[in-house]
Structures are given as C-alpha cells and as structure tokens.
C-alpha positions as CSV (number, residue, x, y, z in Angstrom):
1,X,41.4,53.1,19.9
2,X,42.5,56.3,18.1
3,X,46.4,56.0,16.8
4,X,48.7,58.4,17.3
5,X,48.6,59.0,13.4
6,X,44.6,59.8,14.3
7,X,45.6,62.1,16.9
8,X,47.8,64.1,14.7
9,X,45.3,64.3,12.0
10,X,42.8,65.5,14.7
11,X,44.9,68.3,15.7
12,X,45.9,69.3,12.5
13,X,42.5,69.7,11.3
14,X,41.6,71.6,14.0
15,X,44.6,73.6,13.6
16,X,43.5,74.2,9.9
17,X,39.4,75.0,11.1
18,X,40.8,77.1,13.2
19,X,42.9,79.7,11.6
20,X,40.5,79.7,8.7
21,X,38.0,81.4,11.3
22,X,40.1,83.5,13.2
23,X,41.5,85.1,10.0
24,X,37.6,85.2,9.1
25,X,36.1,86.5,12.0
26,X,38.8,87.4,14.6
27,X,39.3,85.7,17.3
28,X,36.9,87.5,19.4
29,X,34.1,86.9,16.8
30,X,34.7,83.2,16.7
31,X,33.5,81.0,18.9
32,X,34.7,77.1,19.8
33,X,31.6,75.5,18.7
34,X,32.0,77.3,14.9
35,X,35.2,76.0,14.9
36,X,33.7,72.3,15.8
37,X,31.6,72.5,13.1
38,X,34.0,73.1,10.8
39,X,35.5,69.3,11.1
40,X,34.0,65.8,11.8
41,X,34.8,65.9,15.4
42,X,33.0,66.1,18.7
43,X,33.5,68.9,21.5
44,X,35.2,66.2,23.5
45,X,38.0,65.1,21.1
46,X,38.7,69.3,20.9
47,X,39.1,69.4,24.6
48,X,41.4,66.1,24.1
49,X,43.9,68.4,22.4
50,X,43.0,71.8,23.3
51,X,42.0,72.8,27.2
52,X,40.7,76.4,25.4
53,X,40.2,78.4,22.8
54,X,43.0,80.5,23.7
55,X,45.4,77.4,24.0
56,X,44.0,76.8,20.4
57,X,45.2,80.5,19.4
58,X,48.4,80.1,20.2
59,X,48.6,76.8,18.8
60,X,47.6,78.2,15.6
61,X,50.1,81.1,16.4
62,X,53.2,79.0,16.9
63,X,52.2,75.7,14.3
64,X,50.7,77.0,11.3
65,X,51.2,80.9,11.1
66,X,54.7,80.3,12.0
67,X,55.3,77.3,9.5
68,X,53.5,79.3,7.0
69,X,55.9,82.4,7.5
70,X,59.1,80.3,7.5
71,X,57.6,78.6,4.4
72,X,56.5,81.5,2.3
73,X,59.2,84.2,3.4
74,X,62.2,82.5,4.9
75,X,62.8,79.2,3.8
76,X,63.0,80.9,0.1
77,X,66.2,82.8,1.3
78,X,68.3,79.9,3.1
79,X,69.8,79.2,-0.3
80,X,69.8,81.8,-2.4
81,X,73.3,83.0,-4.0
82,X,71.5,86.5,-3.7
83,X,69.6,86.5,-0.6
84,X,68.4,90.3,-0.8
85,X,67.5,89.5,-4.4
86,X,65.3,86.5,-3.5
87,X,63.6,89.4,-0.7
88,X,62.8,91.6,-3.2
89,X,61.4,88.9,-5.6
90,X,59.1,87.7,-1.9
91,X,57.7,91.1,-1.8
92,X,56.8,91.2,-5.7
93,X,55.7,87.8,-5.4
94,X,53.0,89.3,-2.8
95,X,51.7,91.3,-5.0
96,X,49.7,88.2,-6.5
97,X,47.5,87.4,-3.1
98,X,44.5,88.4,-5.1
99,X,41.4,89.9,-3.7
100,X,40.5,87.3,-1.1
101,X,44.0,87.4,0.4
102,X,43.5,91.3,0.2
103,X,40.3,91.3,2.2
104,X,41.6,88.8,4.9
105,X,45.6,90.6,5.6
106,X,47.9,89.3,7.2
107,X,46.7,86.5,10.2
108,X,49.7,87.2,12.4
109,X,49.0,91.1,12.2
110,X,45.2,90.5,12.2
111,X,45.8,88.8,16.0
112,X,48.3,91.6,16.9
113,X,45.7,94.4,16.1
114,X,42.9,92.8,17.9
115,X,43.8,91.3,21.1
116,X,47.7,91.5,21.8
117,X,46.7,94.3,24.1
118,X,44.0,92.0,25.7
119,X,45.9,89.1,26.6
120,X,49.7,88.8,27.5
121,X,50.4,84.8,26.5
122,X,49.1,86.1,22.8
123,X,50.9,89.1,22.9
124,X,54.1,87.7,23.0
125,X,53.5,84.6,21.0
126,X,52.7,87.2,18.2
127,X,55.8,89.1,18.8
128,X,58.1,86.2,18.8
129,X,57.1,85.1,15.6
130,X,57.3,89.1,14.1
131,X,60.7,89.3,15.8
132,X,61.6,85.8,14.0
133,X,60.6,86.8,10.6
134,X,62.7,90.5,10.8
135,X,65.7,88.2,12.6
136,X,65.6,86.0,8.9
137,X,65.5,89.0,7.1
138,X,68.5,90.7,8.7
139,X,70.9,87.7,8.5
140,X,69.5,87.4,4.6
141,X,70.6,90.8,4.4
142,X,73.9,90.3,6.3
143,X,74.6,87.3,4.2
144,X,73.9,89.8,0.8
145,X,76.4,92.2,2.2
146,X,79.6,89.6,3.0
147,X,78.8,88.7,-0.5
148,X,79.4,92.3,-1.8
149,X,75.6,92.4,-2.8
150,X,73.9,95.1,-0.9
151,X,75.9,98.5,0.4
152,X,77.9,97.9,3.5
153,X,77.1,100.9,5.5
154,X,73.3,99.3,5.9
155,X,72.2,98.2,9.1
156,X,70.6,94.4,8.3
157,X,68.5,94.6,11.6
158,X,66.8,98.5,10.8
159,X,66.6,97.0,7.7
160,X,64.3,94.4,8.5
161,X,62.3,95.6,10.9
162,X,61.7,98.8,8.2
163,X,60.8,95.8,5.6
164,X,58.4,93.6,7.6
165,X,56.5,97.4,9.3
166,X,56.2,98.6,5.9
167,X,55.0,95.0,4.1
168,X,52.9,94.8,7.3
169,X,51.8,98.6,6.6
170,X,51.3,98.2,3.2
171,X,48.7,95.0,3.5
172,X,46.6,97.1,6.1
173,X,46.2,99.5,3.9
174,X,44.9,97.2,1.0
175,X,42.9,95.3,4.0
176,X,41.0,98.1,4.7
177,X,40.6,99.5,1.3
178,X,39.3,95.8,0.0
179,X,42.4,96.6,-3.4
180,X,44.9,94.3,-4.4
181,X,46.3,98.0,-6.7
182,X,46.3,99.3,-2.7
183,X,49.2,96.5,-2.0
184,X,51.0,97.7,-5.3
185,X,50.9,100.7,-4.6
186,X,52.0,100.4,-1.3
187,X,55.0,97.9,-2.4
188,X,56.2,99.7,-5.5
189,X,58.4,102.3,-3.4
190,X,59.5,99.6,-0.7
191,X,60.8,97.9,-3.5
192,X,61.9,100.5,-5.5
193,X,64.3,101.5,-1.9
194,X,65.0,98.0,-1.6
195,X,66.4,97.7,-5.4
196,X,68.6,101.3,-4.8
197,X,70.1,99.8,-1.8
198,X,72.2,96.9,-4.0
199,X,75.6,97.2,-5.1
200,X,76.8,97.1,-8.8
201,X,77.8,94.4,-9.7
C-alpha cells in the first residue's frame, strides 16, 4: 500500500516532469502521455492525483512556479536592511540564466502568452501569481522608503508593476532572440533607473 510519503513523491515528480515540458513544448504541444514517460509511473497513478492535464497546469502554476518565484525573487527581500538594494542585485543576478534559461523565458509568462486567452481557470491562476510577485516588490519598495532608502515621492505599486513588465519584457526579447547579451541589454537601463531612484545616503 502506497504511504502518504509515496504519494507526495508521486506528485512531486510529476509536478517536476511536468513543468520541464510545458516550459519545453508549451502546454499545447505537450501531451499527458510525454509527461508519463518522463517518470516511473503508470497513466493510472497520474489520474490518482491529477483528473487532467489542465488540473496538472495549474498545479504546476500554483506549487512550483509560485514556490520558485517566492524563492528566487521574494524570499531574498523579506530580510534585507536594503530591500530595493537586494531588487536591484535580483535583476543583476538574472543576468547569469545562461543560454538555456535564455531560450526557455520565463514559464509563468510562457503560459500567459499561450493560452491565458484560451482558458479562464489558467488565466487567472497566471495573474494571481504576476500580481503576487509585483505586490512583494511594492511592499520591498515601501519598506526601502520608511527606511529613507529610495525617494519618497515614488509610487511602490507603479513601481513594481513597471519592474516585473519590463524584467518580463526584457526576457522575451532575449527569448526570442536565443542572446543572453539581449537580457543585458535589456536590464542595463531598468537597472540603471532603478539605481537613480535611491536616496543618498
């Protein structure tokens, strides 16, 4: 009889097959069996934990992508004495995705280009997490200001959302281009409006 540890390791490595070919092939070019394949387990034990592949999207949507966003651009700020510092240091710090990470973009803004306009459910799932991720960034940013670290007259929630569109922006452009010096190029000036925005200290 399969433990609930089993069951968790099931899911998690579908989770894991899963995203890898969605961020591969989209998720209109990958189909349930591929994903299958991609672990030890049968058809049956995927139905045991997903009833379809779009439950398995937004599994993926709302388990890793947004554990991998909180992890990579969120938890980094939670205690930082200079939140809008520690930002700025996120963005340069995605300047080192390398080619592969180039080629692939962003998963979240891969699923929101190809099918949030095709199914509702996914739609929002991928909005909640791009709203969550600019809602982080504001209160980093609101935090930066109490502490007399960024210019008062800034808006933390334009802010944001101008940060995450043009990061977003930015790694479409090296996407399509297949150029990590695309992302750069694309960064340098966000960061260089970013850095004029901070207070002297």
């Amino acid at each position: 009889m399969a433990t609930k540890t089993d069951n968790d390791n099931a899911r998690a490595l579908l989770l894991e097959a899963a995203l890898n070919e969605f961020w591969t092939k989209g998720y209109n070019g990958t189909r349930v069996d591929e994903i299958i394949a991609k672990t030890p387990f049968t058809k049956g034990a995927f139905y045991h934990h997903f009833a379809s592949k779009k439950a398995l999207a937004l599994a993926v949507i709302d388990e890793t992508l947004g554990a991998m966003m909180q992890q990579r651009w969120l938890e980094p700020l939670q205690d930082a004495t200079d939140p809008f510092a520690s930002l700025i240091g996120q963005l340069n710090a995605a300047r080192h995705d390398g080619d592969e990470g180039v080629r692939r973009g962003c998963p979240l803004n891969n699923l929101a280009q190809e099918i949030a306009h095709e199914d509702e459910d996914i739609r929002a799932a991928v909005n909640r997490h791009f709203e969550g991720w600019q809602q982080g960034f504001a209160e980093a940013i609101a935090e930066s200001q109490e502490r007399g670290q960024v210019r008062p007259e800034i808006d933390p929630q334009a802010l944001a959302a101008y940060i995450v569109a043009s990061y977003e922006g930015a790694v479409s452009l090296a996407k399509a281009a297949h150029s990590a010096a695309m992302l750069n190029t694309a960064i340098d000036p966000l960061v260089a409006h970013l850095e004029s925005l901070r207070t002297k200290q």
